[in-house]
mmCIF file of the protein (N, C-alpha, C, O) and its ligand, coordinates in Angstrom:
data_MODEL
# 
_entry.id   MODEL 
# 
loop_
_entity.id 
_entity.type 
_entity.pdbx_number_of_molecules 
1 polymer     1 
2 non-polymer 1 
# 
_entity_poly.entity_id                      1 
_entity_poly.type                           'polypeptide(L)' 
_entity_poly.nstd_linkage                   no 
_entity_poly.nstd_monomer                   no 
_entity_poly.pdbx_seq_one_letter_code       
;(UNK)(UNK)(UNK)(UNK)(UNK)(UNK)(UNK)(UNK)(UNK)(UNK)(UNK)(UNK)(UNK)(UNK)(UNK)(UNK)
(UNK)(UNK)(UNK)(UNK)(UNK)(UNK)(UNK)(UNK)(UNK)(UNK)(UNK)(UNK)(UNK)(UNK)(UNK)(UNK)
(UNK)(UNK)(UNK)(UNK)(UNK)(UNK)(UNK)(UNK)(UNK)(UNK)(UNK)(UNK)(UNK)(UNK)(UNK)(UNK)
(UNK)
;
_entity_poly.pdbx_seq_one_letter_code_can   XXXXXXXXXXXXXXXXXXXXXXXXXXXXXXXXXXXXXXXXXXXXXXXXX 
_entity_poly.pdbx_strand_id                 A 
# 
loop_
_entity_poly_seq.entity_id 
_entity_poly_seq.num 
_entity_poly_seq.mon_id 
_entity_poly_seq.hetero 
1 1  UNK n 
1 2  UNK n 
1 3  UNK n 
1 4  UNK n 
1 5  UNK n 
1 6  UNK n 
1 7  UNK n 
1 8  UNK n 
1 9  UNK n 
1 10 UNK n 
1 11 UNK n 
1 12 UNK n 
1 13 UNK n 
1 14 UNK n 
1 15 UNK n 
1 16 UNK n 
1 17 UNK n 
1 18 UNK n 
1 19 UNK n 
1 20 UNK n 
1 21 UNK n 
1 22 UNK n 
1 23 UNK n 
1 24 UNK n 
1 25 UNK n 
1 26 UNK n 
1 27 UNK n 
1 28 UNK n 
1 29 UNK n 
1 30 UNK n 
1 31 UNK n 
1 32 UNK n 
1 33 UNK n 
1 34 UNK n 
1 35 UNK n 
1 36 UNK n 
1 37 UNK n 
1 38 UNK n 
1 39 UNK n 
1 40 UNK n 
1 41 UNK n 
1 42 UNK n 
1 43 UNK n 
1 44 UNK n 
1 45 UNK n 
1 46 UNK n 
1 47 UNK n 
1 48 UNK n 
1 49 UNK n 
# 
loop_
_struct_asym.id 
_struct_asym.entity_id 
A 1 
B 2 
# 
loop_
_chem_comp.id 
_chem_comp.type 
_chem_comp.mon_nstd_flag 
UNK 'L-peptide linking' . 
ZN  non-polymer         . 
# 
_pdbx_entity_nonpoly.entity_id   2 
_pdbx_entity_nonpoly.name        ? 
_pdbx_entity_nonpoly.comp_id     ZN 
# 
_pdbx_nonpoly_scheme.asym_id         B 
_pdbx_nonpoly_scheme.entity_id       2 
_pdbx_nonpoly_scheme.mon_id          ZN 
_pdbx_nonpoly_scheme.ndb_seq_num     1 
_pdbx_nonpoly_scheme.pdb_seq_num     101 
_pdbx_nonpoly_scheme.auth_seq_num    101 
_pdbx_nonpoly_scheme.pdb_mon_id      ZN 
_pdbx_nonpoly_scheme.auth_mon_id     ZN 
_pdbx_nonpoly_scheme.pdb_strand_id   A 
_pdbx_nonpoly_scheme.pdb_ins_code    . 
# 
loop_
_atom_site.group_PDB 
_atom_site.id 
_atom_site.type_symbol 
_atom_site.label_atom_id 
_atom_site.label_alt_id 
_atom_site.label_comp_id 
_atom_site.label_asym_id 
_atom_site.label_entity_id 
_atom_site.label_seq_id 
_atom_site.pdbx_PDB_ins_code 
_atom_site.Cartn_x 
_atom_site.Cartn_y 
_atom_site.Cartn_z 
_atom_site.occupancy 
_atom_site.B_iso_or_equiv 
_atom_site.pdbx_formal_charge 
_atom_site.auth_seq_id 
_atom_site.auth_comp_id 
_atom_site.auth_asym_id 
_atom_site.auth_atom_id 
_atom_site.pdbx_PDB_model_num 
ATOM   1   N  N  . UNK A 1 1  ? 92.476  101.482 100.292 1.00 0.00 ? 1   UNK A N  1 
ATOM   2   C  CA . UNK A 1 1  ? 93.320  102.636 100.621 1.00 0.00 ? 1   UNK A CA 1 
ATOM   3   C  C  . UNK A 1 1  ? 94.385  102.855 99.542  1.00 0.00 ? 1   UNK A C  1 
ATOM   4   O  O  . UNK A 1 1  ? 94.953  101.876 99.059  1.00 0.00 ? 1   UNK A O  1 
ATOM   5   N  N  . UNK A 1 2  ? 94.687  104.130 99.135  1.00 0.00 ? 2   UNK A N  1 
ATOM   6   C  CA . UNK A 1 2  ? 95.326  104.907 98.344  1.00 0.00 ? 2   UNK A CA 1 
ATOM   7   C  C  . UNK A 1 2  ? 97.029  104.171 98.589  1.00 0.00 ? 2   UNK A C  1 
ATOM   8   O  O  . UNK A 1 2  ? 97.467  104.324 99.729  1.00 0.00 ? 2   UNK A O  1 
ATOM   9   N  N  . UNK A 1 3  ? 97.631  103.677 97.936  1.00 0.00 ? 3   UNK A N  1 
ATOM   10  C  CA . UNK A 1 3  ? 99.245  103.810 98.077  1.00 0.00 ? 3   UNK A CA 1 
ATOM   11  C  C  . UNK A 1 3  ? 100.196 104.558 96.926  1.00 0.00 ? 3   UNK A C  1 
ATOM   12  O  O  . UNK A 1 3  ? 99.975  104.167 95.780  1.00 0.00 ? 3   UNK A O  1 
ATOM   13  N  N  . UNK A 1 4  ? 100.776 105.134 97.012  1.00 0.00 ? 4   UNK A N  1 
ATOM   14  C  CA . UNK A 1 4  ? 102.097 105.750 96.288  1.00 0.00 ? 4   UNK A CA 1 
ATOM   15  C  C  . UNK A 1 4  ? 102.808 105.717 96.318  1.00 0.00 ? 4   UNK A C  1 
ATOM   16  O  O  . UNK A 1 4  ? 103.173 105.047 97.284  1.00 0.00 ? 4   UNK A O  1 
ATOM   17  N  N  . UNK A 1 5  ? 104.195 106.395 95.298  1.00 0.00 ? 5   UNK A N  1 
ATOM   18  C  CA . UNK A 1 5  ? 105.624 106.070 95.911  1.00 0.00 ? 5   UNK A CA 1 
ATOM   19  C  C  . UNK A 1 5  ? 106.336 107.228 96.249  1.00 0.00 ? 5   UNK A C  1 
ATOM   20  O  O  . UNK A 1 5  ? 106.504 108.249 95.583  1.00 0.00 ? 5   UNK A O  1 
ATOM   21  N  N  . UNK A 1 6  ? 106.850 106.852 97.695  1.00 0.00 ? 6   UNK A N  1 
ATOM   22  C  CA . UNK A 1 6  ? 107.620 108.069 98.206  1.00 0.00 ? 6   UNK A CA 1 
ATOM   23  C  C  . UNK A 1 6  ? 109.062 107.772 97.938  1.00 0.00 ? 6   UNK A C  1 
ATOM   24  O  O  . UNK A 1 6  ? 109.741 106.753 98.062  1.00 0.00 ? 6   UNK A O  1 
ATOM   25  N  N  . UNK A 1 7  ? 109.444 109.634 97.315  1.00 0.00 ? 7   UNK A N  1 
ATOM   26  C  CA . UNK A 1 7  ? 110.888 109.477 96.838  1.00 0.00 ? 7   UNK A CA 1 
ATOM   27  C  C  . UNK A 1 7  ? 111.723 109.318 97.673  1.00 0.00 ? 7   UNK A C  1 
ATOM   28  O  O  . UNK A 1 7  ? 112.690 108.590 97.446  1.00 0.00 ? 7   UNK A O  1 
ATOM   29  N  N  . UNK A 1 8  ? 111.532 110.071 99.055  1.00 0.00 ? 8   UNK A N  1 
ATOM   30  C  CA . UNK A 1 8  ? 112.157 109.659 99.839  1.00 0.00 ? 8   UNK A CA 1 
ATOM   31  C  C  . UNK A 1 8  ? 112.494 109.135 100.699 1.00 0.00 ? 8   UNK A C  1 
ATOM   32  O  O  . UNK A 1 8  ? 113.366 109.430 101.517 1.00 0.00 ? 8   UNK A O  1 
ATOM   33  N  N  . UNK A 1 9  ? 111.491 107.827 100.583 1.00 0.00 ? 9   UNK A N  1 
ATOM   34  C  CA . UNK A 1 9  ? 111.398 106.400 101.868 1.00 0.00 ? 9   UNK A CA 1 
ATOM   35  C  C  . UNK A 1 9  ? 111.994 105.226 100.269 1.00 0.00 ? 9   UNK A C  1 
ATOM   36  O  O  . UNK A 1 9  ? 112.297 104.062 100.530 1.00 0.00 ? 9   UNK A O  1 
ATOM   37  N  N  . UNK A 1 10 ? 112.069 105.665 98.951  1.00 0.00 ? 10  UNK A N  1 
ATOM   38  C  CA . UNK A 1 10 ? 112.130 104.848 97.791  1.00 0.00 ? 10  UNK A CA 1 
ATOM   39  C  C  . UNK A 1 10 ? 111.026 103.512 97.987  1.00 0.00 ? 10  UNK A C  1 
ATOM   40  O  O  . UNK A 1 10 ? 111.444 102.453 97.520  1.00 0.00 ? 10  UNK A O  1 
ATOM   41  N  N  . UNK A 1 11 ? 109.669 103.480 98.630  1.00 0.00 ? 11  UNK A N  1 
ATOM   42  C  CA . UNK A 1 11 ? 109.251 102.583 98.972  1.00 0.00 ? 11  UNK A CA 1 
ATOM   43  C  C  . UNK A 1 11 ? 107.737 102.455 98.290  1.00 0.00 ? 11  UNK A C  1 
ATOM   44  O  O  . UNK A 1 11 ? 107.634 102.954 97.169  1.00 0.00 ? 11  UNK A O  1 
ATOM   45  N  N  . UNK A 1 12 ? 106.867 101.997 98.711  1.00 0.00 ? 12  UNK A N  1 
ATOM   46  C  CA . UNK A 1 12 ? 105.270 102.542 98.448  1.00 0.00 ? 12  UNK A CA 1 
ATOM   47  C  C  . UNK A 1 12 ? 104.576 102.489 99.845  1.00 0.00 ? 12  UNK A C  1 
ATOM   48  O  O  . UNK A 1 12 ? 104.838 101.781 100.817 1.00 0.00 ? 12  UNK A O  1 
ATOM   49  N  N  . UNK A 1 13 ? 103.612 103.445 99.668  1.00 0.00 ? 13  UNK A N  1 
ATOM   50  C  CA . UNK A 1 13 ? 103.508 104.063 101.282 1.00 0.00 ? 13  UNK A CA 1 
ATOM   51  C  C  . UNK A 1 13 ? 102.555 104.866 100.734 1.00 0.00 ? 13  UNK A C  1 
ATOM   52  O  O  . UNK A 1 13 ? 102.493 105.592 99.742  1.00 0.00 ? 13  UNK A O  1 
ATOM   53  N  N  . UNK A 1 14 ? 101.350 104.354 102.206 1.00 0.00 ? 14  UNK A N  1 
ATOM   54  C  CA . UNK A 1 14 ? 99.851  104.971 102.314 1.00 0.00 ? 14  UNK A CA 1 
ATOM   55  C  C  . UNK A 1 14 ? 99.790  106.261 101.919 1.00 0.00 ? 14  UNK A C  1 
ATOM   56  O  O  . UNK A 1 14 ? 100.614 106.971 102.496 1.00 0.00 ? 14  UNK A O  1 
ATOM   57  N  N  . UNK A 1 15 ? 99.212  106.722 101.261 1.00 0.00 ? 15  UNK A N  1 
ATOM   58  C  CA . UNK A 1 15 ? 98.899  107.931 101.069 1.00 0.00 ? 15  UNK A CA 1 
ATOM   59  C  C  . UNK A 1 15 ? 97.848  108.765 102.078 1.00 0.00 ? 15  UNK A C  1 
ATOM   60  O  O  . UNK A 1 15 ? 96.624  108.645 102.038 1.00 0.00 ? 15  UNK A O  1 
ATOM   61  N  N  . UNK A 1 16 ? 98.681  109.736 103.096 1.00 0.00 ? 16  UNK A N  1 
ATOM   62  C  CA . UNK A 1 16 ? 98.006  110.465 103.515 1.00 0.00 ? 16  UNK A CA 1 
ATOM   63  C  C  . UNK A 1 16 ? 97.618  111.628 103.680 1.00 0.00 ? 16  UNK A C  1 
ATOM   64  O  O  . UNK A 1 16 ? 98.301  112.641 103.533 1.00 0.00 ? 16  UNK A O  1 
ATOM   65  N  N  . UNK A 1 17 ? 96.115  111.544 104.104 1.00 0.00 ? 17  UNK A N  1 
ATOM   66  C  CA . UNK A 1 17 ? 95.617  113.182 103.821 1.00 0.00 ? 17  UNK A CA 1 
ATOM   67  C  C  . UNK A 1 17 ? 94.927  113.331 102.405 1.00 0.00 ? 17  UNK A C  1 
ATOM   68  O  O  . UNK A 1 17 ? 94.279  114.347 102.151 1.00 0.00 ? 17  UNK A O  1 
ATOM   69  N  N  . UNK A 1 18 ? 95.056  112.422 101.590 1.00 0.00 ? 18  UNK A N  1 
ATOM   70  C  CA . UNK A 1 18 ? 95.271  112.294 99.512  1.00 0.00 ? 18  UNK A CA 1 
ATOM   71  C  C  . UNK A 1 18 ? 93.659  113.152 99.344  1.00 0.00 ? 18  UNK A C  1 
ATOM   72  O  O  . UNK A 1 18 ? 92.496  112.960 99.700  1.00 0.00 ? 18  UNK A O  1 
ATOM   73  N  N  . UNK A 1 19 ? 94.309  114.005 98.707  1.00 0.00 ? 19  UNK A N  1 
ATOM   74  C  CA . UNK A 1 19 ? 92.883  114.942 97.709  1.00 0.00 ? 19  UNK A CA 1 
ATOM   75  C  C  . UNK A 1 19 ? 92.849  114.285 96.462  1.00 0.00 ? 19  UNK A C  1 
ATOM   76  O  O  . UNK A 1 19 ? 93.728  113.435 96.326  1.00 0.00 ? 19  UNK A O  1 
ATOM   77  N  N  . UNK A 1 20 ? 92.138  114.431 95.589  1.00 0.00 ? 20  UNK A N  1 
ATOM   78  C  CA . UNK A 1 20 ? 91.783  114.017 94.373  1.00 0.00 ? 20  UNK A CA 1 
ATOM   79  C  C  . UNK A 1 20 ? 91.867  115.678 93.631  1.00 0.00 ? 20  UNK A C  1 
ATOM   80  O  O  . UNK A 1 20 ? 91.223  116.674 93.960  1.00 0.00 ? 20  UNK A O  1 
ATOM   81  N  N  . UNK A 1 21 ? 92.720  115.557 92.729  1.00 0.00 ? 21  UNK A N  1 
ATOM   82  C  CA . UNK A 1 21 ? 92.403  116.886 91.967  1.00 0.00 ? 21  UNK A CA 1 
ATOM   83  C  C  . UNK A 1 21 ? 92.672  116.443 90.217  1.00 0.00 ? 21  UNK A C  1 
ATOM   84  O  O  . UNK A 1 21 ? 93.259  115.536 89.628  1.00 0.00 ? 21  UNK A O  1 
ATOM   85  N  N  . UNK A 1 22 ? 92.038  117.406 89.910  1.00 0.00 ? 22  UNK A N  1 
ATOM   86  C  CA . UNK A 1 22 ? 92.328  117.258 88.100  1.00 0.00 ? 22  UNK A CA 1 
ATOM   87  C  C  . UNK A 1 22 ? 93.207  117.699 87.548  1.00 0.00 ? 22  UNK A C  1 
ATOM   88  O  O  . UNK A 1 22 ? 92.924  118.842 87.190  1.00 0.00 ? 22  UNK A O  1 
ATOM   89  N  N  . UNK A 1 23 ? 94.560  117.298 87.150  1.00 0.00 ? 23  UNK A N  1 
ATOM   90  C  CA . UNK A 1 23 ? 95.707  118.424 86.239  1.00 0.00 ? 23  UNK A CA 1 
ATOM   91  C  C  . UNK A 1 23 ? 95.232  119.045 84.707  1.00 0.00 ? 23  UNK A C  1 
ATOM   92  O  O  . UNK A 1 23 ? 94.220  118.670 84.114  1.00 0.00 ? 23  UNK A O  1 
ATOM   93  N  N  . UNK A 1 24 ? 95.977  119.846 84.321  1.00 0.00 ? 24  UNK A N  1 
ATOM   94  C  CA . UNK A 1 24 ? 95.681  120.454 83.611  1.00 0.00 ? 24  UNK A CA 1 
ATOM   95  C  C  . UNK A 1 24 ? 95.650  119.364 82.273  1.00 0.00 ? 24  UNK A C  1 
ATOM   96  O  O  . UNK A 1 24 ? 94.610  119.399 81.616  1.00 0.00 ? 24  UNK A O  1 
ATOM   97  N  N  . UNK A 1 25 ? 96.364  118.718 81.975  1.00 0.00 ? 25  UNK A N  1 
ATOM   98  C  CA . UNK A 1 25 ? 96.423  117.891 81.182  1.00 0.00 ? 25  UNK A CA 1 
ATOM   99  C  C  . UNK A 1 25 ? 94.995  116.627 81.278  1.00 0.00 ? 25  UNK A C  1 
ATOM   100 O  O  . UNK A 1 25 ? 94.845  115.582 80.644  1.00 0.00 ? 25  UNK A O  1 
ATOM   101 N  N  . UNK A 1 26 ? 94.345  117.109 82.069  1.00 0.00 ? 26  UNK A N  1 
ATOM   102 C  CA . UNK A 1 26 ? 93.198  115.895 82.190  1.00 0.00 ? 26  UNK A CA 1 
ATOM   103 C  C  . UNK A 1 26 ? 93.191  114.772 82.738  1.00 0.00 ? 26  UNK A C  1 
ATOM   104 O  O  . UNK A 1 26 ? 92.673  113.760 82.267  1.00 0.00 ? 26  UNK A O  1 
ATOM   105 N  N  . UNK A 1 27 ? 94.051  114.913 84.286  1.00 0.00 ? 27  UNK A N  1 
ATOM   106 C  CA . UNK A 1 27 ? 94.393  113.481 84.698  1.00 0.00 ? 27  UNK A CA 1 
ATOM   107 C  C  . UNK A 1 27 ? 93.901  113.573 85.638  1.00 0.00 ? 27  UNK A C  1 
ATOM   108 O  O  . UNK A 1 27 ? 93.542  114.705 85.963  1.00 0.00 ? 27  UNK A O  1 
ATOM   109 N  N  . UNK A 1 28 ? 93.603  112.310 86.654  1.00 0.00 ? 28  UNK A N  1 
ATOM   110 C  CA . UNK A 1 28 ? 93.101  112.633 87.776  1.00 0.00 ? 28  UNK A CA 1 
ATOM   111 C  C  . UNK A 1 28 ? 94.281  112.400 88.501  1.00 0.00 ? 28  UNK A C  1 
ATOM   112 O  O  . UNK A 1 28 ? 95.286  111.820 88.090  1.00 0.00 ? 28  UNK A O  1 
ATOM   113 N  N  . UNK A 1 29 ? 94.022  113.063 89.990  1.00 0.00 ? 29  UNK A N  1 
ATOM   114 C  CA . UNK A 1 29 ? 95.429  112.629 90.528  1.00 0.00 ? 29  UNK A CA 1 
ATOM   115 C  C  . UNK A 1 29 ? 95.271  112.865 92.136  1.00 0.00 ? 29  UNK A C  1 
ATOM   116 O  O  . UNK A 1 29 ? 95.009  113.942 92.672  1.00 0.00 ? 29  UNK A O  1 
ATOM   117 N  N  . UNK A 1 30 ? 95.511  111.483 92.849  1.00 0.00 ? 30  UNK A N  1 
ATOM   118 C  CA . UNK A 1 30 ? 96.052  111.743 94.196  1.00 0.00 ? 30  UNK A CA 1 
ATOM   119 C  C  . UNK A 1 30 ? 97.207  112.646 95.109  1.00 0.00 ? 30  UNK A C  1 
ATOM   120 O  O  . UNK A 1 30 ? 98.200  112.120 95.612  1.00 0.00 ? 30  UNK A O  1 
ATOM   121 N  N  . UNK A 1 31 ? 96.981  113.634 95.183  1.00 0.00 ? 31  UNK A N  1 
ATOM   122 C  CA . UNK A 1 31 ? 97.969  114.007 96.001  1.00 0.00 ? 31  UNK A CA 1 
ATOM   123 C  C  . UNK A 1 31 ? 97.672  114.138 97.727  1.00 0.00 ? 31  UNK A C  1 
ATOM   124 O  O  . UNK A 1 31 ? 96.833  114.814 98.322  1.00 0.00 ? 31  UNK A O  1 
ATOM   125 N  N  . UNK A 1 32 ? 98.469  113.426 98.120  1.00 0.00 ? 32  UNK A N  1 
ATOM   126 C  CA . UNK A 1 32 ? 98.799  113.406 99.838  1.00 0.00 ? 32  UNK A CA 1 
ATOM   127 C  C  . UNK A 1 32 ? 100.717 113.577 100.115 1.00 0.00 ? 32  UNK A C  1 
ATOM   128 O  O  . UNK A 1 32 ? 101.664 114.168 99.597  1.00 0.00 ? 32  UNK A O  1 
ATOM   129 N  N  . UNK A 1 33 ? 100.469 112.701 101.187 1.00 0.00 ? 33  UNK A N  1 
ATOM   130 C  CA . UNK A 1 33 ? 101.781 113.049 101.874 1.00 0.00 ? 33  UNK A CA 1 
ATOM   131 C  C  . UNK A 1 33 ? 102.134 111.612 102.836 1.00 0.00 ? 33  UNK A C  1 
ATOM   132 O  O  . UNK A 1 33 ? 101.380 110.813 103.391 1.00 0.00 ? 33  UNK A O  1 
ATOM   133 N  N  . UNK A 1 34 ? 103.568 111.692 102.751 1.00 0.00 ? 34  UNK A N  1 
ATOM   134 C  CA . UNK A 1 34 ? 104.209 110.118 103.195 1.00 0.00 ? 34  UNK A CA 1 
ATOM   135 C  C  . UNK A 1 34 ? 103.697 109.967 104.766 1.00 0.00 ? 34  UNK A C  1 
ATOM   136 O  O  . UNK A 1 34 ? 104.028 110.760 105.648 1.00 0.00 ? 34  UNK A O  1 
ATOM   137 N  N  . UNK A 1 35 ? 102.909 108.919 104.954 1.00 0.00 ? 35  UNK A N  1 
ATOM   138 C  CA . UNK A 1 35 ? 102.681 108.864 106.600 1.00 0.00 ? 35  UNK A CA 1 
ATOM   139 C  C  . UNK A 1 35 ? 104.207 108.802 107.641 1.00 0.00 ? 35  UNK A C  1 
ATOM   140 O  O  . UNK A 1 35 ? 104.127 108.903 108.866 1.00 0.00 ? 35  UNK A O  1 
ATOM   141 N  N  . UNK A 1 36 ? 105.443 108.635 106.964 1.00 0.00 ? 36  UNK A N  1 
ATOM   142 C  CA . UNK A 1 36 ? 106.613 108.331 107.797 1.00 0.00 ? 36  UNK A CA 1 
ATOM   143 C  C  . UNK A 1 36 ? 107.250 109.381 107.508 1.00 0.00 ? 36  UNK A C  1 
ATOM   144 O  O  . UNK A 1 36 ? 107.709 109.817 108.564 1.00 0.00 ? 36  UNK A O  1 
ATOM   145 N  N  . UNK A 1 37 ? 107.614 110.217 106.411 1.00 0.00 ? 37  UNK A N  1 
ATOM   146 C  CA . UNK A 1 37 ? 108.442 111.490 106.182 1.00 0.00 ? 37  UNK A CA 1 
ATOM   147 C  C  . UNK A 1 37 ? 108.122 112.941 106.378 1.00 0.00 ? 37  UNK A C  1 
ATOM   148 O  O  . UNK A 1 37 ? 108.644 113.943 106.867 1.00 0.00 ? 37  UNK A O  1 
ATOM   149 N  N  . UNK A 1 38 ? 106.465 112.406 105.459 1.00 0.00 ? 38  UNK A N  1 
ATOM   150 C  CA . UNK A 1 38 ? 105.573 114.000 105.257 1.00 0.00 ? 38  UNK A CA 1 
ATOM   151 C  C  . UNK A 1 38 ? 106.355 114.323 104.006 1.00 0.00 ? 38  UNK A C  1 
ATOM   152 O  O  . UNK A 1 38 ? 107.067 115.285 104.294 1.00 0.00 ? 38  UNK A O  1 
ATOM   153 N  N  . UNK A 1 39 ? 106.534 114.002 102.875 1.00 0.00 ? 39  UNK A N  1 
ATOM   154 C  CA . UNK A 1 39 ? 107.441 114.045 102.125 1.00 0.00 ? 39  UNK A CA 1 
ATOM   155 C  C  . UNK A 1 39 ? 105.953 114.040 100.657 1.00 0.00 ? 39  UNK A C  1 
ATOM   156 O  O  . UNK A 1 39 ? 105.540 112.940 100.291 1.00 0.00 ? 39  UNK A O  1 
ATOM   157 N  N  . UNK A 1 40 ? 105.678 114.636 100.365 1.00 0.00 ? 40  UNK A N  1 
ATOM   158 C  CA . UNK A 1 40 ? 104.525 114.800 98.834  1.00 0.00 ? 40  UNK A CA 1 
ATOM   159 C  C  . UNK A 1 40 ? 104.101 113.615 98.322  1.00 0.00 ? 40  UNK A C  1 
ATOM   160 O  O  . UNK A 1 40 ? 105.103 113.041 97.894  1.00 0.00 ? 40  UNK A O  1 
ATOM   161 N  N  . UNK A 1 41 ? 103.235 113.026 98.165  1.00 0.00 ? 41  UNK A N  1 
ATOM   162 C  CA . UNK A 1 41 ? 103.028 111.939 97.490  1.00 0.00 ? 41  UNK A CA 1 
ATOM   163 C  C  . UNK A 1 41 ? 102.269 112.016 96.236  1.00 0.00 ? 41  UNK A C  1 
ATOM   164 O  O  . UNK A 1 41 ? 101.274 112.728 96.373  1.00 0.00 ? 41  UNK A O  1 
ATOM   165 N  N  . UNK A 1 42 ? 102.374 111.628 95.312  1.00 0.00 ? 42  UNK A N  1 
ATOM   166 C  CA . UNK A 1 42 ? 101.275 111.953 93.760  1.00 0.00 ? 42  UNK A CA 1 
ATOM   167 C  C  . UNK A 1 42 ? 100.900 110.158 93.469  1.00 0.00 ? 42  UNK A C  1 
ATOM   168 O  O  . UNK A 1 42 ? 101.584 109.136 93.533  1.00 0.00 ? 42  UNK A O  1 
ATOM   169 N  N  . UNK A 1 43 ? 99.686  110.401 93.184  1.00 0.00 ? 43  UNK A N  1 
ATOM   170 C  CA . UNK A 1 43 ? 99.505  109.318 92.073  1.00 0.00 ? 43  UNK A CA 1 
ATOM   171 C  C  . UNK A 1 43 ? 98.237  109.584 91.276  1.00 0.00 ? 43  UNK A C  1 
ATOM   172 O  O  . UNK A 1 43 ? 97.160  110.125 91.526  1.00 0.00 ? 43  UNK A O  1 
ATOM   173 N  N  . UNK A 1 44 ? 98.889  108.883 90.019  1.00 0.00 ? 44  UNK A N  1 
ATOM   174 C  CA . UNK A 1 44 ? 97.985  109.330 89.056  1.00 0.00 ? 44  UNK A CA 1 
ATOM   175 C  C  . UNK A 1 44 ? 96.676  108.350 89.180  1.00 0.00 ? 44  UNK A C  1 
ATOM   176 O  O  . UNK A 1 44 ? 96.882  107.691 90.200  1.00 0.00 ? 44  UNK A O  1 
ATOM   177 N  N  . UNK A 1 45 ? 95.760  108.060 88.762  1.00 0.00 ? 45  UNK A N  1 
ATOM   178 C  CA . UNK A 1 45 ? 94.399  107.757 88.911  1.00 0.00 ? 45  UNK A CA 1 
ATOM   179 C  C  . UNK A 1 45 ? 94.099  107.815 87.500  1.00 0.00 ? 45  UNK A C  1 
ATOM   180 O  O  . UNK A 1 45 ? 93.352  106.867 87.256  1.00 0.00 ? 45  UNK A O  1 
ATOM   181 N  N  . UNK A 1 46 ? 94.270  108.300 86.743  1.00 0.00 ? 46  UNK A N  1 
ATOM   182 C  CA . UNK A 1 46 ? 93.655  107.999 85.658  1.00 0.00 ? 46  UNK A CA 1 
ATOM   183 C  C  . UNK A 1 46 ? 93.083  109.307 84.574  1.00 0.00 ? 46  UNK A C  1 
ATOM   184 O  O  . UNK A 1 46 ? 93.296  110.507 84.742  1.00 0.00 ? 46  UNK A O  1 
ATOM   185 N  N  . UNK A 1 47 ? 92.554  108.872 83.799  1.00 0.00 ? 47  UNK A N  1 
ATOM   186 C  CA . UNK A 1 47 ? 91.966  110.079 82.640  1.00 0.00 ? 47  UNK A CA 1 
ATOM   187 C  C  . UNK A 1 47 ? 90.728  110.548 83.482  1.00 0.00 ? 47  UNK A C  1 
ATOM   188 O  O  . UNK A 1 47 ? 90.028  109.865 84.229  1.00 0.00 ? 47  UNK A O  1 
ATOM   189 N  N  . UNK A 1 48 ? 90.637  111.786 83.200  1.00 0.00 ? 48  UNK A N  1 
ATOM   190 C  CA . UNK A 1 48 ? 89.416  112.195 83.970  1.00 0.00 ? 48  UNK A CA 1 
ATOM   191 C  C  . UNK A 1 48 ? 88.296  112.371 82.730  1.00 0.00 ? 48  UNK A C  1 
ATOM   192 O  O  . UNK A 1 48 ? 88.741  112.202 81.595  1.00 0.00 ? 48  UNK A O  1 
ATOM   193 N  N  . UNK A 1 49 ? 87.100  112.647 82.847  1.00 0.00 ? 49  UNK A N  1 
ATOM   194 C  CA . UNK A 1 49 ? 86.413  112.737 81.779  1.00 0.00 ? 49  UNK A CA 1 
ATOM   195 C  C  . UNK A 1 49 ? 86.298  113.966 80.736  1.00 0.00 ? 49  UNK A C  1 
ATOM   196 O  O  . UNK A 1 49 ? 85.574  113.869 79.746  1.00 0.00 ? 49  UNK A O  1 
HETATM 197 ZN ZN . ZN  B 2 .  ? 108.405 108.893 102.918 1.00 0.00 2 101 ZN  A ZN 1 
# 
């Protein structure tokens, strides 16, 4: 399971809901949302191909 850091719990915390999308810059990237705030969560994943 996916974890990230939420800015506003300052903690690391499950990522939920997390899509996988590609930024423009070529990254891959988790985005969900804090299971305790609902507060955005990102994490990067890596170079995409
Ligand atoms: Zn949070």
């Amino acid at each position: 399971m996916a974890t990230g850091r939420c800015m506003k719990c300052k903690e690391q915390v499950e990522i939920k809901d997390g899509k996988e999308c590609v930024t423009k810059n070529n990254m891959r990237m988790l985005k969900g949302c804090c299971p305790k705030c609902g507060t955005k969560v990102n994490r990067i994943l890596g170079k995409a191909k």
